[in-house]
N, C-alpha and C positions, 0 to 999 in steps of 0.2 A: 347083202345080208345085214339086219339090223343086232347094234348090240344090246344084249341082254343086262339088266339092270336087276339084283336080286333086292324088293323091300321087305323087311320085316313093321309091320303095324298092328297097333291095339283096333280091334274091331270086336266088339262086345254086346251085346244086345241091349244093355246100358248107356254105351257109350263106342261113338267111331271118332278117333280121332283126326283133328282137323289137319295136323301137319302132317298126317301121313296122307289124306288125302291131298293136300298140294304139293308132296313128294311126288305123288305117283302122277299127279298132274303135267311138273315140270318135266319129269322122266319122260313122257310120251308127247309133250311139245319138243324136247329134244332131240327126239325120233329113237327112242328104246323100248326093246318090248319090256315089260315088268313081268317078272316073276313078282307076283303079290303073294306074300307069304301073311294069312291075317293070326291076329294071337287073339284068341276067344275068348282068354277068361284072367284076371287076373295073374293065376296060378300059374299058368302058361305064357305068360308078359316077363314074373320072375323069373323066372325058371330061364327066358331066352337071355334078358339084360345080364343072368349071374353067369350063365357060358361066356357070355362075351365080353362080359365087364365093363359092359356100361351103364350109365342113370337113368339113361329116357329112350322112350320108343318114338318116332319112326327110324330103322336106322335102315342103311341103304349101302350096298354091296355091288360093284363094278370088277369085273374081274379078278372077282375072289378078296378084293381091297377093299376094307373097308373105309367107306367116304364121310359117315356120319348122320350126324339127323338135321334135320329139315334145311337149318341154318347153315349150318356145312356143305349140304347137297347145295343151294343157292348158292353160297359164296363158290361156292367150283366153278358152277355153271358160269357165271360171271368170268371169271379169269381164265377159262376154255371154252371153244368156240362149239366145242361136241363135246365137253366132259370128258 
């Protein structure tokens, strides 16, 4: 059974963001399926970063934990061999 990786990313008809798509890139060479959760509009990018309290989008969710955004998700991936 593969584990499940939940991302949240900016995807906007404007604009897709790039670290979210090399989040979800590394997530699925690491062998996880993605719950891609995309945020469509500005409005709805606030609205997630003020629940969660954080600055920047892509963030990325492992077991309910949060891991981080792009940089974070990498530096894990590094120092674990499955995240």
């Amino acid at each position: 059974m593969k584990q499940t990786a939940t991302l949240y990313r900016m995807h906007t008809k404007e604009h897709i963001c790039p670290y979210g798509l090399r989040s979800k890139d590394l997530l699925e060479r690491k062998g996880y399926e993605v719950d891609d959760h995309k945020l469509s509009s500005r409005e709805e990018t606030d609205k997630f970063k003020d629940k969660h309290g954080v600055e920047t989008t892509p963030q990325t969710f492992i077991d309910e934990k949060r891991i981080g955004g792009y940089d974070d998700l990498r530096a894990v991936s590094y120092t674990h061999l499955t995240l």
